[in-house]
C-alpha positions as CSV (number, residue, x, y, z in Angstrom):
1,X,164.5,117.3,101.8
2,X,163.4,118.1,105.3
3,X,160.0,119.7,105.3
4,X,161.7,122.4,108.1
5,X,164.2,123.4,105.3
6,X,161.6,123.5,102.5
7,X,159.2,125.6,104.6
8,X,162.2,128.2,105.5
9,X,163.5,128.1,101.1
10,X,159.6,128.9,100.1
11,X,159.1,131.9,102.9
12,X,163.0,132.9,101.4
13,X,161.5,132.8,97.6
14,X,157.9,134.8,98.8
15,X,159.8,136.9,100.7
16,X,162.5,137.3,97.9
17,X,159.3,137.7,95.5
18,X,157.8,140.4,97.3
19,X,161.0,142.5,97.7
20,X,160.9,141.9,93.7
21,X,157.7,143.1,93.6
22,X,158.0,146.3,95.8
23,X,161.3,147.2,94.0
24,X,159.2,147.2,90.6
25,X,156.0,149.2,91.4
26,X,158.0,151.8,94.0
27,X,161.1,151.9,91.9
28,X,159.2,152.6,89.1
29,X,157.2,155.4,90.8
30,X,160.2,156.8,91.7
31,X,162.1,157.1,88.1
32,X,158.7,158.6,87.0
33,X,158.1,160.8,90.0
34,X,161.3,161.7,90.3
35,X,164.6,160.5,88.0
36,X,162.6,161.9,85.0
37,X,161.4,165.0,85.9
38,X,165.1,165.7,87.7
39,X,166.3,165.1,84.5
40,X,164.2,166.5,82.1
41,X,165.1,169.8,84.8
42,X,168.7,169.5,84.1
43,X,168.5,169.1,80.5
44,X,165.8,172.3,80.6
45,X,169.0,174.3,82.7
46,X,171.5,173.4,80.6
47,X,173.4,171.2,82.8
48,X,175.4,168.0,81.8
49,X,173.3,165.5,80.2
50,X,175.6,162.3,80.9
51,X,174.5,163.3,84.8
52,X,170.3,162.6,83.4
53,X,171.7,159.3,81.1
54,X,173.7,158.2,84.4
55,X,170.1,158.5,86.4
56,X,168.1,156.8,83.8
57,X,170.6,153.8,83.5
58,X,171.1,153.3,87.1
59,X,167.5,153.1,87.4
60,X,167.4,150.7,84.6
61,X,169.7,148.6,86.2
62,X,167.9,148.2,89.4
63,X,164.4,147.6,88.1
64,X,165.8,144.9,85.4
65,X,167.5,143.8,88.2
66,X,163.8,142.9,90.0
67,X,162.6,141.7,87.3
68,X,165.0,138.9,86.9
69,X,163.8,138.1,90.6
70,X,160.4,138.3,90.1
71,X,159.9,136.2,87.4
72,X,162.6,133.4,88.9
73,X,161.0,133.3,92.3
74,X,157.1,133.8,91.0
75,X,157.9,130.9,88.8
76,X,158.8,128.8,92.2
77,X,156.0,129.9,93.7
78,X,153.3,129.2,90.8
79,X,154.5,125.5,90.7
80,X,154.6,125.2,94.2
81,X,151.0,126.5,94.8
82,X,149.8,124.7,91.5
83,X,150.7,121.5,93.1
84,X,148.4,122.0,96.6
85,X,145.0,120.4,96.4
86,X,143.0,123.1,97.2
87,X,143.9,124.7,94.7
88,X,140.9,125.9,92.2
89,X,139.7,127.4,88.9
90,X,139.3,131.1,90.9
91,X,143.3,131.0,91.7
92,X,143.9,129.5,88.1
93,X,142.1,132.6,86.6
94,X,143.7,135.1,88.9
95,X,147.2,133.8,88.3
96,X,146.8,133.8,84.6
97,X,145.4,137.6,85.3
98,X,148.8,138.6,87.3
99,X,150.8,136.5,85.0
100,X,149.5,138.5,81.6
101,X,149.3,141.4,83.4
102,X,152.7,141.5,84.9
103,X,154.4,139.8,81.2
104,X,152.8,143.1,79.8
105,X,154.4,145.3,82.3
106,X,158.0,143.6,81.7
107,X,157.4,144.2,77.7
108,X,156.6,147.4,78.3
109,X,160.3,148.0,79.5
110,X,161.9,145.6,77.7
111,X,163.8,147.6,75.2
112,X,161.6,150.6,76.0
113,X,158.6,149.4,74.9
114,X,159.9,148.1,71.3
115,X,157.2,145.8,71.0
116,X,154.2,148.2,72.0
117,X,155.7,150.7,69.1
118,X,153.1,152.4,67.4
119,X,150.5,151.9,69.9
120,X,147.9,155.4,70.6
121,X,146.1,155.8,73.9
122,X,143.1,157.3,71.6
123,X,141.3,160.4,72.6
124,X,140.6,159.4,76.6
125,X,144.7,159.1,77.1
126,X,144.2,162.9,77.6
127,X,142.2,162.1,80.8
128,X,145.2,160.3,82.7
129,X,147.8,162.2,84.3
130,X,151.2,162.8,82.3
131,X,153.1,160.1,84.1
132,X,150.8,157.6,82.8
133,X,150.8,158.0,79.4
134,X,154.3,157.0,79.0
135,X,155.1,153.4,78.4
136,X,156.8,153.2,81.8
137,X,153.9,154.8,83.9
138,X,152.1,151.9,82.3
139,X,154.2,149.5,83.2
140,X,154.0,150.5,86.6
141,X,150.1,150.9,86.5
142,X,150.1,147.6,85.3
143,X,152.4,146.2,88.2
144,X,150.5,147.7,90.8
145,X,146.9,145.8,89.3
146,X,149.7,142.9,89.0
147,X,150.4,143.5,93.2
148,X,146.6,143.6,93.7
149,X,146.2,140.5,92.1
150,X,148.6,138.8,94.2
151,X,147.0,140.1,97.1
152,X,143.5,138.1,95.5
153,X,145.6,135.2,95.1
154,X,146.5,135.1,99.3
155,X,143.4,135.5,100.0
156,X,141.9,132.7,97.9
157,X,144.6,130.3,99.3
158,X,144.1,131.3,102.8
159,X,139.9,130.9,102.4
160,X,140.5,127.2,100.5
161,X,142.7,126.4,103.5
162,X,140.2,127.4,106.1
163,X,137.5,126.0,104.1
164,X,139.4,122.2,103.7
């Protein structure tokens, strides 16, 4: 394959990637900011409650949506980075990081939360804000260290590059 048309497929897949990524973190701040306590408020008035289930599934679709996305196109990008040179044990360790951190995230969701059942937040979950202590404000907490993490992983490609 021309190295033109491979260059233009892997910005595609990042680009695709951090759309993925931005959909996850932001749409889930936005079902918890928003579809749940919108909701929750017109269950609390009395109003239809297939108008709330409509919210929550829409929402559902859309995030499982990015996570099909994310892990396709992050699974591109890990071999593709995995196969450059200058490539270290820092960005090993970081990837393995976003990689556990973001797997948690998706488990968190998956099913809501199925696996994590029975799980406490001990006596300092009272300290975090309401949104939080729910198994999807985790999940999103957890994708936005994720984000941060890929954020540390630019930046050690970009100083092994500059360093080579």
């Amino acid at each position: 394959m021309d190295a033109g048309v491979w260059s233009i497929l892997l910005i595609a897949n990042h680009w695709a990637h951090a759309l993925a990524a931005t959909l996850w973190v932001g749409g889930g701040l936005v079902y918890l900011l928003v579809i749940v306590p919108a909701a929750r408020r017109l269950r609390e008035e009395g109003h239809e409650t297939g108008v709330a289930a409509w919210m929550n599934g829409q929402a559902g679709r859309v995030l499982g949506g990015g996570i099909g996305v994310f892990v396709l196109t992050g699974g591109v990008m890990t071999l593709q980075r995995l196969s450059e040179p200058e490539i270290g044990a820092a960005y090993i360790v970081v990837l393995a990081a976003k990689i556990l951190l973001s797997a948690a995230a998706f488990a968190l969701v998956w099913k809501r939360g199925e696996l994590f059942t029975g799980i406490s937040g001990g006596p300092l979950s009272g300290l975090l804000p309401g949104w939080l202590r729910s198994k999807a404000g985790l999940a999103v907490a957890l994708g936005a260290l994720a984000y941060l993490l890929a954020i540390v992983l630019q930046r050690i490609v970009e100083s092994a590059l500059l360093a080579s």
